[in-house]
N, C-alpha and C positions, 0 to 999 in steps of 0.2 A: 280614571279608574284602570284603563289599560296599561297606564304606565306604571300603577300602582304593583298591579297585578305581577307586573315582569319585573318591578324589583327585589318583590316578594320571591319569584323562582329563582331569581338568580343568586339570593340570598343563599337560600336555600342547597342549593347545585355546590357552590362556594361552600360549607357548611360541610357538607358530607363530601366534599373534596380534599378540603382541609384534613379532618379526621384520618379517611385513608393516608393521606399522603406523612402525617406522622407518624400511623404507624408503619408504613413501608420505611422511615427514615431512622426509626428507630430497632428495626430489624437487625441490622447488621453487627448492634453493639452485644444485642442481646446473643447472637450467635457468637459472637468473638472468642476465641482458644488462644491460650500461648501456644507457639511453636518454636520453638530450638533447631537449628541447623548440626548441632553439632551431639555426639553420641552425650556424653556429658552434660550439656546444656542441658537437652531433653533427660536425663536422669533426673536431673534438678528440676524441671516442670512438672514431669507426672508423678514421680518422690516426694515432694513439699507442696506447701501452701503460700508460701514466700510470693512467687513468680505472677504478675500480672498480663505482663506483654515484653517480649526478647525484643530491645534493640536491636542489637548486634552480637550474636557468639563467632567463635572460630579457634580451629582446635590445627594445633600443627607440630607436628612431630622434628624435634632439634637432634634426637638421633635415635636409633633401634631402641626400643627398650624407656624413652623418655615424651611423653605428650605433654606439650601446654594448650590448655582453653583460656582463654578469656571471655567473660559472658558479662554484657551489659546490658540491663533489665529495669524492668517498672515494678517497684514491690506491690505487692495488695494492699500495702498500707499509703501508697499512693509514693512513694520515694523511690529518685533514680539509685540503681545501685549497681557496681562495680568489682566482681572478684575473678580472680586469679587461682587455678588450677595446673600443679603437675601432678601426671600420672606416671613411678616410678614402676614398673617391671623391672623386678629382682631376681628373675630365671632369667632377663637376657642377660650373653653372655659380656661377663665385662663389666656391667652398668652396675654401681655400686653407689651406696648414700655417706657420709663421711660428714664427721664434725670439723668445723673450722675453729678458729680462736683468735682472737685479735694479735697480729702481727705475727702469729704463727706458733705462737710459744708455749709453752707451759706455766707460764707466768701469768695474772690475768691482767687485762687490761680494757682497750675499747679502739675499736677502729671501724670503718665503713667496709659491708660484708663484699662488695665489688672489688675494693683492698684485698680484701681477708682470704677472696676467692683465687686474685692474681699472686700470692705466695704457696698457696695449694698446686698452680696451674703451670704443667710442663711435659717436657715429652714423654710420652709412655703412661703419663695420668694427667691426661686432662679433666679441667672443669666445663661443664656444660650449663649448668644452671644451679641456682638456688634459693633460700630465704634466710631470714635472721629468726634465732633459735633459742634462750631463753632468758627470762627475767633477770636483770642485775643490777648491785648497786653503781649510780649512777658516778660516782668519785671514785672508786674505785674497781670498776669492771668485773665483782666475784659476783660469779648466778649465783642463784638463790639455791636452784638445785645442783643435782647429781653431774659430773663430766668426764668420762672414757674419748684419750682420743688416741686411734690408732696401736689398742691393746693398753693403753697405759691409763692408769683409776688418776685422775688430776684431783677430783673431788670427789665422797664419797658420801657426805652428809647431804641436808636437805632443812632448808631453812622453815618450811612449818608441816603441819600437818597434812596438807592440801594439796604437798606437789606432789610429784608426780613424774615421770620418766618417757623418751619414747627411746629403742637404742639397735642394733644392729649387734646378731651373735654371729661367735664363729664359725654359722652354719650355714652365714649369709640371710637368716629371716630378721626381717623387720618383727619387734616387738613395743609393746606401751600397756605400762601400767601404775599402779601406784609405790608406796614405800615398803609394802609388805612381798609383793613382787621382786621389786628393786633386788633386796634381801637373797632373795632366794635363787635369782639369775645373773646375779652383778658376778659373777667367775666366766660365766660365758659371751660376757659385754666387752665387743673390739672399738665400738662406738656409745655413745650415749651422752645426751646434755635430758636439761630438765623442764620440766614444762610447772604450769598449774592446773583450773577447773578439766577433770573429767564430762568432754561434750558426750561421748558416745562409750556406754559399755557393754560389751558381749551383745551390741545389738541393740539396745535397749539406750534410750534418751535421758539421762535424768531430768529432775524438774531442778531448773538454776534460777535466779534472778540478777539481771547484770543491765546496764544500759548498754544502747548500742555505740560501738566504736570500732576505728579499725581494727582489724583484727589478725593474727598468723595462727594459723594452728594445723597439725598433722595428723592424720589417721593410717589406721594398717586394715588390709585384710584376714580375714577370720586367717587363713591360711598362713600369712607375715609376708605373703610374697608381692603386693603389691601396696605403694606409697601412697597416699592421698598428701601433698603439701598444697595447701589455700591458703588464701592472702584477699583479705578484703577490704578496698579503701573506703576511707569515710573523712570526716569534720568538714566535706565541702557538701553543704547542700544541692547545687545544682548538677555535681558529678557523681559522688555514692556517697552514702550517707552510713556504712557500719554495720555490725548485724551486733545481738545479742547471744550469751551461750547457746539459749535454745535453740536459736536458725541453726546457728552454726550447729548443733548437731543435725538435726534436721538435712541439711545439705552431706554432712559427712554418710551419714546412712542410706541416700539416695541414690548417691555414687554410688557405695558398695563396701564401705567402713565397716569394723566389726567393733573397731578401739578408735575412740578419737580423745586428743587434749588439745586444750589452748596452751599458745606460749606468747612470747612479748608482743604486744600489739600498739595501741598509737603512734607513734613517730616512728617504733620503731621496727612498725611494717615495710616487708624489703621485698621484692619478688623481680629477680633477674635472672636474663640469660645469655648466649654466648652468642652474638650474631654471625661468627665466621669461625673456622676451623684453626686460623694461622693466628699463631701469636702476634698480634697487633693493640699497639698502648690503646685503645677504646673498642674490646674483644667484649666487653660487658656489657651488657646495656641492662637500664631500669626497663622494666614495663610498667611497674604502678606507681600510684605519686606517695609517696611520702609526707606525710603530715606535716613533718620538720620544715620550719623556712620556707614555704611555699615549694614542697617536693624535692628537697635534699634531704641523701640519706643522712643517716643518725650512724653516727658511732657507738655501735653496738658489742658487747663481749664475746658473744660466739654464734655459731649457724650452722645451719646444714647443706652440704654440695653434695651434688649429683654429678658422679664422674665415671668416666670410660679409661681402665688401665691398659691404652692399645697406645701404642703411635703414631 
C-alpha cells in the first residue's frame, strides 16, 4: 500500500512537472521578433509582413553616395529567401545611374551585363555596380520598351500597354512611370530603358497577381533623388525561393519608395559589383546566383550602372 501510495505521488509531481516545463519551453518561440542588423534589413522587418526570422543581413557601402545590403531571411510563409539591395544617392557628388547596352552600341543585341559593364568602365567613369534592365526579345535583343542612352532616344515606342519606364533627367532626378508619363517627359530623358508591372505608385501598392520568381525591379524616391535597385533570387528551394508583385511592392515601400516597376527577372536576374578600384580582367563580381545554368549570367540586351565620373 505504501508503495502504491508513492507511486501514485510521484506520478503526480511528474505530471505537474512536465506541464510547467512545456510551457517554460515553449516560451521562447512564443516571444520570438525578427531583428535585422542592418538599416534596411530592419526597413524590411517592421515595413512588411514577409519576414519571419533574419539569417544574415549586411549592408556595405562600395563608394560615397552607393550602399549594397544583402538580407537572408525565413519568409512567414515558411521559405528561405534571398535579396539584393543598392541604395543610389543622387545628390552625391559624381555618383550617377547610366543605361548600358549589349556591346555598347546603338544597335540591339544581347550580351552578359559584367561584359556590358567592362565597355562602360574607364578612367574618369568608372563603373561601380549594377543589374540587368529590361525585357527583350530573346533572338533578337530589342526591349520591349522605351531606350535613351546618354542623351540619345535609341527606342521611343513601347511594346503593350503595361510597360512602363524608370529614366534619369537632365536635372540629374531619377524618375518612373508609365506611357503617358513617358509622353510628356521623354525631352528631358539623358537615360532611360523600360520596365513592365507598376509595384508601387505614389505610395500606394496596387493589387497584382503574379507567382513568385526571381525577380529585378527598381524604385525612386517621392523626391527622384534616391535609387532603390533589388534583385531577388529564387527557382532553388533550399536558397530563396522568389517573391510576387505584391512583396515586391511591399519591400519597395518599406524602404522608402514612392514609384516602383518590375523589369526582366528569371535567368535574367543579375546584381553585381566592383570588388577593387584598379582595372583588373575579374573587377566584377556576381553576388546573386543566376537561374541560367546553375548561376551563369544570361545574355541580356541592356541594364543599369551606377558610376562615379572622377578618376
Amino acid at each position: 500500500m505504501k508503495r502504491f501510495s508513492y507511486i501514485l505521488w510521484l506520478g503526480t509531481v511528474l505530471f505537474f512537472y512536465s506541464c510547467s516545463n512545456k510551457e517554460n519551453y515553449i516560451e521562447p518561440y512564443e516571444k520570438f521578433e525578427a531583428k535585422a542588423s542592418t538599416a534596411i534589413g530592419q526597413k524590411l522587418v517592421d515595413g512588411t509582413d514577409l519576414i519571419a526570422r533574419v539569417y544574415k543581413d549586411s549592408t556595405y557601402q562600395i563608394v560615397p553616395g552607393l550602399d549594397a545590403t544583402e538580407f537572408n531571411y525565413l519568409s512567414t510563409k515558411g521559405y528561405p529567401m534571398k535579396l539584393f539591395v543598392f541604395e543610389v544617392d543622387l545628390l552625391q557628388k559624381d555618383i550617377s545611374i547610366e543605361v548600358s547596352t549589349a556591346h555598347n552600341s546603338v544597335s540591339y543585341g544581347r550580351q552578359k551585363m559584367t561584359e556590358q559593364a567592362v565597355l562602360r568602365d574607364y578612367t574618369g567613369h568608372k563603373v561601380w555596380a549594377g543589374t540587368n534592365g529590361d525585357f527583350f526579345d530573346g533572338d533578337t535583343g530589342v526591349p520591349q520598351g522605351v531606350l535613351h542612352k546618354e542623351g540619345v532616344v535609341l527606342k521611343s515606342t513601347f511594346a503593350s500597354s503595361v510597360n512602363t519606364f524608370f529614366g534619369i533627367t537632365d536635372q540629374g532626378k531619377a524618375v518612373i512611370g508609365n506611357e503617358a508619363l513617358y509622353t510628356s517627359v521623354k525631352n528631358d530623358l539623358v537615360e532611360a530603358l523600360g520596365g513592365r508591372v507598376t509595384l508601387l505608385s505614389a505610395g500606394i501598392i496596387p493589387t497584382t497577381t503574379a507567382p513568385v520568381e526571381p525577380r529585378t525591379a527598381v524604385g525612386v524616391s517621392e523626391d527622384g533623388n534616391t535609387v532603390y535597385m533589388l534583385v531577388v533570387d529564387g527557382r532553388r528551394y533550399h536558397y530563396s525561393n522568389g517573391m510576387d508583385y505584391l512583396d515586391l511592392g511591399k519591400c519597395f515601400k518599406a524602404m522608402g519608395a514612392y514609384n516602383a516597376i518590375n523589369l526582366d527577372g528569371g535567368g535574367s536576374s543579375t546584381f553585381f559589383v566592383r570588388n577593387t578600384p584598379a582595372f583588373e580582367d575579374n573587377r566584377f563580381e556576381m553576388r546573386n546566383w543566376p537561374w541560367d545554368n546553375g548561376g551563369e549570367q544570361r545574355s541580356v540586351s541592356n541594364g543599369l550602372l551606377v558610376v562615379s565620373k572622377v578618376n
